[in-house]
KEKE-3310 file (N, C-alpha, C; in steps of 0.2 Angstrom, whole numbers, plus 5000, padded with zeros to 4 digits):
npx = (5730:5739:5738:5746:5742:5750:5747:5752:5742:5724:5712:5702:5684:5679:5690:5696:5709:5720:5728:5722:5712:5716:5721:5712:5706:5716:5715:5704:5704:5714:5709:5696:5701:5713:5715:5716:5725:5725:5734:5732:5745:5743:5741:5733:5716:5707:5690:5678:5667:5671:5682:5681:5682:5681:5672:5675:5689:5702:5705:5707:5721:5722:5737:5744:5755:5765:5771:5783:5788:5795:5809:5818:5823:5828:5839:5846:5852:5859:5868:5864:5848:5833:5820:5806:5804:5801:5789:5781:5786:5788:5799:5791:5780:5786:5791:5777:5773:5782:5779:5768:5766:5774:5765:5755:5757:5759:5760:5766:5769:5762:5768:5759:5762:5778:5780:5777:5790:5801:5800:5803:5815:5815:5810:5813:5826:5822:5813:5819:5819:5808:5796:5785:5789:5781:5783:5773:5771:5768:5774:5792:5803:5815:5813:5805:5809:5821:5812:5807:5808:5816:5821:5823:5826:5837:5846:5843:5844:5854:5853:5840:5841:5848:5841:5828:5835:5840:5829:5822:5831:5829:5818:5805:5795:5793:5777:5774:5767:5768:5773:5784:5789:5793:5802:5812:5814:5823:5832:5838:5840:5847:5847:5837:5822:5810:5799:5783:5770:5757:5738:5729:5714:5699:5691:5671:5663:5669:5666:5652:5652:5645:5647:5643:5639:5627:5629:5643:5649:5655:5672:5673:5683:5692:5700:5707:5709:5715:5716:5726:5734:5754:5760:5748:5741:5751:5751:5741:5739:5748:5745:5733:5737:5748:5738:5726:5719:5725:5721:5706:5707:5709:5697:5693:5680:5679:5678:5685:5684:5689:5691:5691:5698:5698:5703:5715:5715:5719:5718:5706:5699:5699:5689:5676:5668:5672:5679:5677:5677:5676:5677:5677:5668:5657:5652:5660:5653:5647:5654:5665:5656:5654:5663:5675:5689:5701:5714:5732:5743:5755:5770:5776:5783:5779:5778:5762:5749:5733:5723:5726:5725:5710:5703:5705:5700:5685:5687:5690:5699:5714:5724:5743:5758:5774:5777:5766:5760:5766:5772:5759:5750:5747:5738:5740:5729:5719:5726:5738:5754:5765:5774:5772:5773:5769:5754:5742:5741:5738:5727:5720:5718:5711:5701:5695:5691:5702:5704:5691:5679:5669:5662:5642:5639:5650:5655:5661:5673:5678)
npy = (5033:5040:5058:5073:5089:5103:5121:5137:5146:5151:5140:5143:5145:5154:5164:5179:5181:5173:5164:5157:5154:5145:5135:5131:5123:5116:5107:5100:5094:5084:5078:5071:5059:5055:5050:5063:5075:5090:5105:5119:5134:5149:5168:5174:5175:5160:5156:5144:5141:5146:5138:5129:5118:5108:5096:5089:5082:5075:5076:5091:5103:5119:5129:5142:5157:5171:5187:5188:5175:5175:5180:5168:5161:5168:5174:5159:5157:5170:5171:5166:5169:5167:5177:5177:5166:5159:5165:5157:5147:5137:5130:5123:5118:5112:5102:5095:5093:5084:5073:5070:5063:5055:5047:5046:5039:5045:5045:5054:5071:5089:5104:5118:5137:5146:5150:5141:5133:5131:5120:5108:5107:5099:5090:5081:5078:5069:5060:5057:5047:5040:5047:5055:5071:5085:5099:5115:5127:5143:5156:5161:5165:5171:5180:5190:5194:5201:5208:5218:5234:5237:5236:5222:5215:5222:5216:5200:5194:5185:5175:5171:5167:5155:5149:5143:5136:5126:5120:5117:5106:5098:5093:5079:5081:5096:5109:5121:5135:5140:5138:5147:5149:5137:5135:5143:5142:5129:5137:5143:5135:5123:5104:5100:5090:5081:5092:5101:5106:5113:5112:5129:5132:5142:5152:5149:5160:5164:5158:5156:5168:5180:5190:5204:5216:5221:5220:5226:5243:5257:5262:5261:5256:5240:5236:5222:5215:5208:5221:5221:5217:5222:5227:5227:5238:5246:5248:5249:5266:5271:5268:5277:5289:5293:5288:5285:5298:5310:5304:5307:5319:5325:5323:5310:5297:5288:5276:5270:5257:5249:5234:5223:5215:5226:5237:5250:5265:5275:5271:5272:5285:5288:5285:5291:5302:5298:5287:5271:5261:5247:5237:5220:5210:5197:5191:5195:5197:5206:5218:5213:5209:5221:5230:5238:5237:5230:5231:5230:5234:5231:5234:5226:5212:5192:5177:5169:5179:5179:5190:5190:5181:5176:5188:5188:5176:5180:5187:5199:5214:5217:5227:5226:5227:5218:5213:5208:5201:5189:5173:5171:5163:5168:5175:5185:5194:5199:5202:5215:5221:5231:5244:5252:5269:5270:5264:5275:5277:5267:5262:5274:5270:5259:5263:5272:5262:5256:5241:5233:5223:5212:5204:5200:5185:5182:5170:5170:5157:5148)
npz = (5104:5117:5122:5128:5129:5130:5132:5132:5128:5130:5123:5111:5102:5096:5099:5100:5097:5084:5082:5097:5091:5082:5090:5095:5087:5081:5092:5094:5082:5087:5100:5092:5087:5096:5115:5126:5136:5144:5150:5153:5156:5162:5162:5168:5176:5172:5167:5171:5163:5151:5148:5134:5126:5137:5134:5125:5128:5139:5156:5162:5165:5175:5176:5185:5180:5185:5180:5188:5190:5181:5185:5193:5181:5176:5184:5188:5175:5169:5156:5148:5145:5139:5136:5132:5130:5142:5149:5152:5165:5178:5190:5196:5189:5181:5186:5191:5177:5172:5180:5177:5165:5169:5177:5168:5156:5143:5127:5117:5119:5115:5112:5114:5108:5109:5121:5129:5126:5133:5142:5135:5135:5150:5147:5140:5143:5156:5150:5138:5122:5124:5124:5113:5105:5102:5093:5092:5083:5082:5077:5072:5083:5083:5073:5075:5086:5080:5074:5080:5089:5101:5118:5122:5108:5106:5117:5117:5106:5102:5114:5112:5098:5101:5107:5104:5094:5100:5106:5095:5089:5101:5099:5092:5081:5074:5072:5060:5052:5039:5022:5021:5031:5037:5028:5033:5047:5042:5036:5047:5055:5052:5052:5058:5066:5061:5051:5049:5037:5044:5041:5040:5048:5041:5050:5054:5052:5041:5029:5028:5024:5014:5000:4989:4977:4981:4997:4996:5002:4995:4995:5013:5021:5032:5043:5052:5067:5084:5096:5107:5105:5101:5089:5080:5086:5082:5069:5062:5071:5066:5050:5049:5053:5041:5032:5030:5034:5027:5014:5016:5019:5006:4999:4996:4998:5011:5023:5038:5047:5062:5069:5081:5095:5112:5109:5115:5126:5117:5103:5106:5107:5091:5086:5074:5063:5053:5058:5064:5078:5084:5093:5101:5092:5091:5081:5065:5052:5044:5044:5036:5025:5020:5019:5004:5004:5011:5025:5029:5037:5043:5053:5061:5069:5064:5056:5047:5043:5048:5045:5035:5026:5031:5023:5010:5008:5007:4997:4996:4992:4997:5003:5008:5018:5015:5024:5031:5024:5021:5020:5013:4999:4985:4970:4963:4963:4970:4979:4986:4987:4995:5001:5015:5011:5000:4999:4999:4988:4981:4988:4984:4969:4968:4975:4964:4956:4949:4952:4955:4969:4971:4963:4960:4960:4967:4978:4996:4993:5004)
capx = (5736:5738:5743:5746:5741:5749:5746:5752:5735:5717:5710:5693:5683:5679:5694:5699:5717:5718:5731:5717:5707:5718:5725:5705:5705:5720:5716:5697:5704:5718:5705:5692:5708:5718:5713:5719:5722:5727:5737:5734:5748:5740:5745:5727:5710:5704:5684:5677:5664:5677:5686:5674:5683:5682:5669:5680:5695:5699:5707:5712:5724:5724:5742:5747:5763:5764:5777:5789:5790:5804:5816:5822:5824:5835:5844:5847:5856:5859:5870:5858:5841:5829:5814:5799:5805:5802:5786:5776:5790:5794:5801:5784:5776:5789:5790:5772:5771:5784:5777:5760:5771:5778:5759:5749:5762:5757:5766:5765:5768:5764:5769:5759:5766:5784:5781:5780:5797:5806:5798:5803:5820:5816:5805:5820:5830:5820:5812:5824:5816:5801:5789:5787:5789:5780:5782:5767:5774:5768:5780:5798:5805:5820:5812:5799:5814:5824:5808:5805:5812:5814:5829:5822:5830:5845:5851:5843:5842:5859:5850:5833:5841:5851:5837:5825:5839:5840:5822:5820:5831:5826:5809:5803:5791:5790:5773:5773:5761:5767:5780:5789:5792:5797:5809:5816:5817:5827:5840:5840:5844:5850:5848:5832:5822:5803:5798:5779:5767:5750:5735:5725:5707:5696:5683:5666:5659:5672:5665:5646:5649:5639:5648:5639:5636:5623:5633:5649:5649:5662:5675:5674:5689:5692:5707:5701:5715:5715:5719:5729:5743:5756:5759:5742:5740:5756:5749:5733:5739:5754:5739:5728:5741:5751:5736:5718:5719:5730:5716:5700:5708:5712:5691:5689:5674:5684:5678:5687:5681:5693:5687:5696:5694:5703:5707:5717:5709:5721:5712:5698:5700:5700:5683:5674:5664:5675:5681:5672:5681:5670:5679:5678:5661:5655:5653:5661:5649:5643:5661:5668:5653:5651:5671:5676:5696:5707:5721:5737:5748:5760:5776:5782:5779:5781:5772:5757:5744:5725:5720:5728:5719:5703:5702:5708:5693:5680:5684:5691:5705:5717:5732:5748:5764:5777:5776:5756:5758:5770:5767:5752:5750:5743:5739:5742:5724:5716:5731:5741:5758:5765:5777:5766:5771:5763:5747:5738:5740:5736:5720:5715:5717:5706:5694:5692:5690:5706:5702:5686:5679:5667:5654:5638:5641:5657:5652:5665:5675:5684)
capy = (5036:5045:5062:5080:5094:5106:5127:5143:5153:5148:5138:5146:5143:5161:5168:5188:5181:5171:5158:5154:5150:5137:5130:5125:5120:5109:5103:5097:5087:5078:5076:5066:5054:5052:5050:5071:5078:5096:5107:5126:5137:5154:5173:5176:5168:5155:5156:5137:5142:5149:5132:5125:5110:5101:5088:5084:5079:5072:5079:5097:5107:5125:5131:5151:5161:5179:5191:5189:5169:5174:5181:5163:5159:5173:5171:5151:5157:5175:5172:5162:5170:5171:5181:5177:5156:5159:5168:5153:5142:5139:5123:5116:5115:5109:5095:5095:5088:5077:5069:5069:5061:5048:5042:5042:5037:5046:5043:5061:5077:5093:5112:5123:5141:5146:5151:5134:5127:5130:5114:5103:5104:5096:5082:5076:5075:5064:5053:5057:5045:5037:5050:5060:5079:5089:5108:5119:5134:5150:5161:5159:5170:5176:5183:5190:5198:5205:5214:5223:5239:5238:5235:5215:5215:5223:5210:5195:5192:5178:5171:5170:5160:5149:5141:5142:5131:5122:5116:5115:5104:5093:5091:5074:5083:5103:5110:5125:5137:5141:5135:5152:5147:5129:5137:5149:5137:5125:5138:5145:5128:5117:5097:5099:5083:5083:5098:5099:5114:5109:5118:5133:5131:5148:5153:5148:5166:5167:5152:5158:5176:5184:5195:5205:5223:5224:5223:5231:5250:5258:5267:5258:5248:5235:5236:5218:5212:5209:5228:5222:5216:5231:5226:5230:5245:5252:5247:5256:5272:5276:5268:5282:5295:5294:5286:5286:5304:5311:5302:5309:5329:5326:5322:5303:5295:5285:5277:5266:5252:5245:5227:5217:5215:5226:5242:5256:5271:5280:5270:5274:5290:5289:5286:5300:5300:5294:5279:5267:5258:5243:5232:5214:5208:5189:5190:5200:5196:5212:5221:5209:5210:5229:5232:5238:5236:5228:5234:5225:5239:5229:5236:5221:5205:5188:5172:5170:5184:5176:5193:5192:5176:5178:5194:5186:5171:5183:5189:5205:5218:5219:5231:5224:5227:5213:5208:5206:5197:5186:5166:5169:5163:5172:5174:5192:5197:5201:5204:5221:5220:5238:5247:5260:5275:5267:5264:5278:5277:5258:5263:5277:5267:5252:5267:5275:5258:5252:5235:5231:5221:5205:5203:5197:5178:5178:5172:5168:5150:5148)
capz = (5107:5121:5120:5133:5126:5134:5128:5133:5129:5131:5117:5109:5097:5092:5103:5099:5093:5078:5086:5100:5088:5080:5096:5098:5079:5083:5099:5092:5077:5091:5103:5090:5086:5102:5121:5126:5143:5141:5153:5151:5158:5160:5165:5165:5176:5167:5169:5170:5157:5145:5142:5127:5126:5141:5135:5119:5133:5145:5160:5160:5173:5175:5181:5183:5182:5186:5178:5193:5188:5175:5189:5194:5175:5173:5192:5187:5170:5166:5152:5143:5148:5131:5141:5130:5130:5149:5153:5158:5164:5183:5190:5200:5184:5176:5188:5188:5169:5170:5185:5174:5160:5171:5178:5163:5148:5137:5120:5113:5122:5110:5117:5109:5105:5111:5128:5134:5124:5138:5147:5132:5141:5156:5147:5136:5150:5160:5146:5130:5118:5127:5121:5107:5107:5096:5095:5088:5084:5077:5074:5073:5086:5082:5068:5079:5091:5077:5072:5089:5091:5110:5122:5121:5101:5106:5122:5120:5100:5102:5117:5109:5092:5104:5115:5098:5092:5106:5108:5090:5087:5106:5096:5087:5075:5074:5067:5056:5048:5031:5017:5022:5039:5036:5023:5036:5051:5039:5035:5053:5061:5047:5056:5062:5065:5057:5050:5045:5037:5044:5036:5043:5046:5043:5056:5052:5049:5032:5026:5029:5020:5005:4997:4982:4973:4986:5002:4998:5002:4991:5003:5018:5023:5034:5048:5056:5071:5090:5095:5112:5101:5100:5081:5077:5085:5079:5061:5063:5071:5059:5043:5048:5049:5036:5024:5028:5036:5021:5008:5018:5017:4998:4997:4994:5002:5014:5030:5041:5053:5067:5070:5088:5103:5117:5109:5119:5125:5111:5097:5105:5104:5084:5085:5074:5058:5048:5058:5068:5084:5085:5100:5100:5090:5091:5072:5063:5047:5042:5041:5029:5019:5017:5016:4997:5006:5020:5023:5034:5036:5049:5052:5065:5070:5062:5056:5043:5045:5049:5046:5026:5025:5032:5022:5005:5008:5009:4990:4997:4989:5002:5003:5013:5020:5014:5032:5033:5016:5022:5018:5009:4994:4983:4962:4962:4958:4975:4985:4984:4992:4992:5008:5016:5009:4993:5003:4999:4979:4978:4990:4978:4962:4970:4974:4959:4950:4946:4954:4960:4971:4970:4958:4962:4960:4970:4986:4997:4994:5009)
cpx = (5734:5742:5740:5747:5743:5751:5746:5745:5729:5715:5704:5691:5681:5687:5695:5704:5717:5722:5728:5713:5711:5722:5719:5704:5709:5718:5710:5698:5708:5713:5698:5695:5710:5714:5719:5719:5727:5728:5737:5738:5746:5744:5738:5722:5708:5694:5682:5673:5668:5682:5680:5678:5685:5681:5672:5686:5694:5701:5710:5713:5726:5732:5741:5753:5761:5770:5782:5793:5799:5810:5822:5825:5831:5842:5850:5852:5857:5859:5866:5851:5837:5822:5807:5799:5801:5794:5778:5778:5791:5794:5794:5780:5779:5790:5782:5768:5776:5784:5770:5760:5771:5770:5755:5752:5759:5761:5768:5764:5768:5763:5769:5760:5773:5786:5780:5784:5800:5805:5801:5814:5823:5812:5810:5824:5827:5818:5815:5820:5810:5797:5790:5786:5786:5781:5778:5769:5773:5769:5787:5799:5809:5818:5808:5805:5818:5821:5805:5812:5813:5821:5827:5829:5836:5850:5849:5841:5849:5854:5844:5835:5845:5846:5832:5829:5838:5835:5819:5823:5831:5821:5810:5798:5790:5783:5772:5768:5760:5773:5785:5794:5796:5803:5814:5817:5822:5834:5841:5845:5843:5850:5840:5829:5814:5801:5791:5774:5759:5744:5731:5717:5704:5689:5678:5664:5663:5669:5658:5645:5647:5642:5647:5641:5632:5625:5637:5648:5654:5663:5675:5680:5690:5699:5705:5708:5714:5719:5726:5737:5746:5757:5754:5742:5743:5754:5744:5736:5744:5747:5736:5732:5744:5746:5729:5716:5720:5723:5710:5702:5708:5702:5689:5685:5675:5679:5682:5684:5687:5689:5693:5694:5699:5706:5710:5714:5712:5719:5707:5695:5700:5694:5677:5669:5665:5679:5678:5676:5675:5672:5679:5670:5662:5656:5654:5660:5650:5650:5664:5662:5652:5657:5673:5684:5698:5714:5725:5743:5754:5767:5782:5777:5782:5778:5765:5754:5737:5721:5719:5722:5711:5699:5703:5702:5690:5679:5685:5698:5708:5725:5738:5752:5769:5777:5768:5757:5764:5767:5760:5752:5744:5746:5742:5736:5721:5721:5735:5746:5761:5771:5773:5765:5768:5756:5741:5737:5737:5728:5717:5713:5713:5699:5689:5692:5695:5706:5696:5684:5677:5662:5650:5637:5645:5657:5660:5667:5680:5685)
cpy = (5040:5051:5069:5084:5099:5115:5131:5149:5146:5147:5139:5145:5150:5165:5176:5186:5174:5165:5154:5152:5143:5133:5126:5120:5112:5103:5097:5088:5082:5073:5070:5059:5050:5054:5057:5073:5084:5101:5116:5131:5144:5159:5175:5173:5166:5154:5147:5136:5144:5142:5126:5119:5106:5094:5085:5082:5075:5075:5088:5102:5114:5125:5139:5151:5166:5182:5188:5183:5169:5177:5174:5160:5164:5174:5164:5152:5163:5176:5170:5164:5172:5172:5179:5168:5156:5162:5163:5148:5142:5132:5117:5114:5111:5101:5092:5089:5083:5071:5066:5064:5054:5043:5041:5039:5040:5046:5048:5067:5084:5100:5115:5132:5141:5147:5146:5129:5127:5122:5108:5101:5099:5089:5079:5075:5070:5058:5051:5053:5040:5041:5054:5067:5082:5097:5112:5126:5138:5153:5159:5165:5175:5181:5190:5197:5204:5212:5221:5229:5239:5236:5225:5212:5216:5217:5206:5192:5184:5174:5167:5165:5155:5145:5140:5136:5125:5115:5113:5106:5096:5089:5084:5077:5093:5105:5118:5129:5138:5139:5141:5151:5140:5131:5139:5145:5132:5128:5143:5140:5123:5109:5097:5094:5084:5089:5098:5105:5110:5116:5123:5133:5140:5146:5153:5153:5168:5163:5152:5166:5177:5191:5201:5212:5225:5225:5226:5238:5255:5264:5263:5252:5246:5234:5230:5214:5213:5213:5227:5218:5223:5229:5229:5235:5251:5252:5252:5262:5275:5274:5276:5289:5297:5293:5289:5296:5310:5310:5306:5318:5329:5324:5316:5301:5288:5285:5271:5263:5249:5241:5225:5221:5220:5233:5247:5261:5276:5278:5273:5278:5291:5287:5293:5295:5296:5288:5276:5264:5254:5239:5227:5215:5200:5187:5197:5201:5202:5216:5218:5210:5216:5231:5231:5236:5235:5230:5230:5229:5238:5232:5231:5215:5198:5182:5173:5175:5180:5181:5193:5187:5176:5184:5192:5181:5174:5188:5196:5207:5219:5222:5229:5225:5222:5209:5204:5201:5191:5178:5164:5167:5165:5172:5184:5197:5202:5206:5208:5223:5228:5240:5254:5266:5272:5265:5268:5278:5269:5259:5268:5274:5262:5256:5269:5267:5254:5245:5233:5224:5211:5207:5198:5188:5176:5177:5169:5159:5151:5137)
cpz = (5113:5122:5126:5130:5130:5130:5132:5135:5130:5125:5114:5103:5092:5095:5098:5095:5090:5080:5093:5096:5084:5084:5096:5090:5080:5087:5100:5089:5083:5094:5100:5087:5092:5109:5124:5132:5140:5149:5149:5155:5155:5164:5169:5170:5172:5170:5168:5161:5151:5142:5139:5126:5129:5137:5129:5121:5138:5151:5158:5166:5169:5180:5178:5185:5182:5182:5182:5192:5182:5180:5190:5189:5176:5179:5188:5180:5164:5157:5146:5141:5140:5135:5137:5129:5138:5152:5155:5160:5173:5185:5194:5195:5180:5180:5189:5181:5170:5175:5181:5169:5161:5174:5172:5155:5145:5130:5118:5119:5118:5117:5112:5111:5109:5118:5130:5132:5128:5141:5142:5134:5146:5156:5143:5138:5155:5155:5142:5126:5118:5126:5116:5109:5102:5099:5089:5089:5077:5075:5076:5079:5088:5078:5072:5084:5086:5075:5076:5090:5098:5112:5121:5116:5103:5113:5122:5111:5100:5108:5113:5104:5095:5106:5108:5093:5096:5106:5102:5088:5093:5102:5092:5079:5077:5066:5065:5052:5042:5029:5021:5026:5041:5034:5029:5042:5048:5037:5041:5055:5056:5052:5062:5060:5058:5058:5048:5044:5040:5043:5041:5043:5047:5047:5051:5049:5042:5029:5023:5023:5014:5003:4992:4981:4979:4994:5005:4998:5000:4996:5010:5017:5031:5039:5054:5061:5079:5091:5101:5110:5100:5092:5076:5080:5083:5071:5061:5064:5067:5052:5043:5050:5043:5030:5023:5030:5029:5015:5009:5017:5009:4996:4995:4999:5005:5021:5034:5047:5056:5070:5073:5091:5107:5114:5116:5121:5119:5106:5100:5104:5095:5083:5082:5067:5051:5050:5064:5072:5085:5093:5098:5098:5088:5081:5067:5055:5041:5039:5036:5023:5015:5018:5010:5001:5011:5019:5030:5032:5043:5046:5055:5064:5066:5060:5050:5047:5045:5046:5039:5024:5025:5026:5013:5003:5009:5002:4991:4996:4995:5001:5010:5013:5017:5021:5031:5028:5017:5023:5018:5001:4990:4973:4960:4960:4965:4981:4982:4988:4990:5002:5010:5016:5001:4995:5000:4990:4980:4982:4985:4971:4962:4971:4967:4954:4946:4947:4958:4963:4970:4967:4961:4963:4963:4975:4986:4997:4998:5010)
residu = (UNK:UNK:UNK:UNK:UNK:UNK:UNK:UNK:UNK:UNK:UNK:UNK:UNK:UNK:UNK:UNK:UNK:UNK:UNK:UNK:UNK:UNK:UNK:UNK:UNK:UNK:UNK:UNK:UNK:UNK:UNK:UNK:UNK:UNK:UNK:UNK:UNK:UNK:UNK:UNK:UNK:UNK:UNK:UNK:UNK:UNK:UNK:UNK:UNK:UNK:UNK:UNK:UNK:UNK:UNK:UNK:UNK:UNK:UNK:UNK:UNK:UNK:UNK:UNK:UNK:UNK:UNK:UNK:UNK:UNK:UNK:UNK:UNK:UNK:UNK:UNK:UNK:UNK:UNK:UNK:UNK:UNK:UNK:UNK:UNK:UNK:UNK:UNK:UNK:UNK:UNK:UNK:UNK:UNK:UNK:UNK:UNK:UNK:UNK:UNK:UNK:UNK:UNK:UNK:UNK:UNK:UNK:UNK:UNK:UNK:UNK:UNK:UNK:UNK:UNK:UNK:UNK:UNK:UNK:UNK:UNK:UNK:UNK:UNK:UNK:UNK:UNK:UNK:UNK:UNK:UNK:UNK:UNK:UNK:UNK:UNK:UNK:UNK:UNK:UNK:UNK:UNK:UNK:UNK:UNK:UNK:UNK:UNK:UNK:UNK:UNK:UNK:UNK:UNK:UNK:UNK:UNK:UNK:UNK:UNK:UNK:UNK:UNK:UNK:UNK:UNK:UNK:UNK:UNK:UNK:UNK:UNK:UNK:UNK:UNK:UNK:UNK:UNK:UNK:UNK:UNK:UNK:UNK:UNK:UNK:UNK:UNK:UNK:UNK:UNK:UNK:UNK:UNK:UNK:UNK:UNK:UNK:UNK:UNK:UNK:UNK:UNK:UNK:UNK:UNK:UNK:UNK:UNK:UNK:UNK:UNK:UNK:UNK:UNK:UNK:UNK:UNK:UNK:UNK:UNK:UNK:UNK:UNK:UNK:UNK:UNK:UNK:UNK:UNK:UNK:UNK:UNK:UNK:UNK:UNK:UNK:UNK:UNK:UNK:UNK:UNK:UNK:UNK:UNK:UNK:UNK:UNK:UNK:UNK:UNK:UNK:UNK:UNK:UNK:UNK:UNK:UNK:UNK:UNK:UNK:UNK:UNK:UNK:UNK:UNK:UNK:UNK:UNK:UNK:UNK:UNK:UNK:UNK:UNK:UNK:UNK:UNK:UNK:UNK:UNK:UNK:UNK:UNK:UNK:UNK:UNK:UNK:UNK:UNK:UNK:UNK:UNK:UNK:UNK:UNK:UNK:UNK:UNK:UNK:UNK:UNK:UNK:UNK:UNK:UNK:UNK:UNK:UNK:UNK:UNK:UNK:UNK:UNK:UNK:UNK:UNK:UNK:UNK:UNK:UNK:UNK:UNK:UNK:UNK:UNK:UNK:UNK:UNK:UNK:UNK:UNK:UNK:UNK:UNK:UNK:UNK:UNK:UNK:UNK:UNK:UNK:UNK:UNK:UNK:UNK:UNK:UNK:UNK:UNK:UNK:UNK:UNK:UNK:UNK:UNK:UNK:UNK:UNK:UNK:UNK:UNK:UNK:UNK:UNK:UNK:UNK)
# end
């Protein structure tokens, strides 16, 4: 089959953010199946050397958009305008693809994350039911919007579930990442067509890790997420105010590690004896293995957490928000769901021995 990949972000095989990395995941297994060309609509330069999966494709076209590109969006149909459907959307790529569409048939057209469902518009008007449409979608977005305290939530939260409607139910097959989200897209938008959970692969380095008596370091925890997300760094600096700061005066032997790429200089600043700011690290081995606790103290946001998982496959205690721990499944043994003024007891009671880690035999099964 012939299929057009086409993907909002750059698809990596290690990438910083946990959905570049399963766009390249996706895009591998397609590409050892189906004849692949791939279209990356980027905000960002695209380095030559940075796209790892040419030689597994076949053709692949950089486009760019800039900020300013969502004026004509919003010009074109105020009343309607849902702003994060839009931000890699303008009419020359869109004519673009479905020029690209009409030369090579392709049977399968997938748009992977939300920022480039707007284009699923302009390809179901032209072909209607001459191609398939898949949509690879991360997070719900309404969910996503309601959770944002910002001016966004408050004016554009009906636009947002209308075109999310809209596009969802355009689509021939929508791909999902957890029972959760299947559930919750189904009683969003009741008559949607294909619905389907497809599974998450873990990065190589959980799969590799050794976790024993001998590398965990009682006290150290694990705060592991790409920092240039606001989600995660509003989780971290309310965590270490309200928790780990608070825990370190009262005397427990507490250190925290910030693992992702791209921190702010206001993390960076929280750099000290007691907590580490690591940056973006190639493997981030060592930290899993010599973390007694993870912690996923999210306040926003939406969508499975990579970080709960990864952190879960590694045979480590993790304490989380009902957000962070959202479409994980879990026995209840390893994972510590709590709202984060409980944070700091459920950390102390893992400290002193209320739940320990891994035993030497447990290596990780991911």
């Amino acid at each position: 089959m012939k299929q057009l990949f086409v993907t909002s972000f750059l698809p990596q095989k290690n990438a910083p953010q946990a959905g570049h990395r399963l766009a390249f995941d996706y895009l591998t297994k397609l590409s050892a199946e189906n004849d692949v060309d791939v279209v990356l609509i980027s905000r960002l330069p695209v380095d030559e050397k940075d796209i790892e999966f040419r030689a597994s494709v076949g053709h692949v076209y950089v486009k760019y958009v800039s900020t300013l590109d969502l004026i004509p969006s919003f010009l074109a149909d105020p009343l309607h305008f849902a702003p994060r459907f839009f931000t890699r959307y303008t009419k020359s790529i869109s004519r673009f693809l479905c020029d690209l569409v009409e030369k090579n048939r392709y049977d399968t057209v997938r748009l992977e994350f939300s920022q480039c469902f707007s284009y699923a518009v302009d390809l179901k008007r032209r072909f209607g039911d001459s191609i398939e449409l898949v949509l690879g979608m991360h997070d719900v977005q309404i969910q996503v919007v309601l959770r944002i305290q910002s001016m966004e939530g408050r004016l554009f939260a009906k636009q947002t579930f209308d075109f999310e409607q809209r596009v969802i139910k355009l689509a021939d097959k929508v791909l999902v990442l957890s029972n959760k989200d299947a559930q919750l897209v189904q009683a969003l938008y009741p008559g949607v067509g294909s619905l389907q959970v497809v599974p998450i692969s873990l990065p190589a380095f959980v799969k590799d890790l050794r976790r024993s008596k001998d590398t965990v370091k009682k006290g150290n925890i694990l705060f592991w997420g790409a920092m240039q997300r606001r989600e995660n760094e509003e989780a971290l600096l309310n965590f270490v105010e309200s928790t780990f700061l608070p825990l370190r005066r009262r005397g427990l032997g507490l250190k925290l590690f910030v693992v992702g790429s791209d921190p702010s200089e206001r993390v960076k600043r929280l750099n000290s004896d007691d907590i580490c700011v690591t940056g973006f690290v190639a493997d981030p081995s060592k930290y899993f293995e010599s973390a007694d606790i993870g912690v996923v103290p999210l306040l926003s946001g939406a969508g499975v957490k990579l970080k709960t998982l990864e952190m879960l496959a590694a045979r480590l205690p993790v304490v989380s928000t009902p957000l962070g721990a959202e479409g994980v499944d879990h026995d209840g043994g390893l994972l510590n769901v709590c709202e984060i003024d409980q944070f700091a007891a459920v950390i102390e009671r893992i400290y002193l021995g209320g739940a320990r880690n891994v035993d030497a035999s447990e290596a990780c099964q991911a």
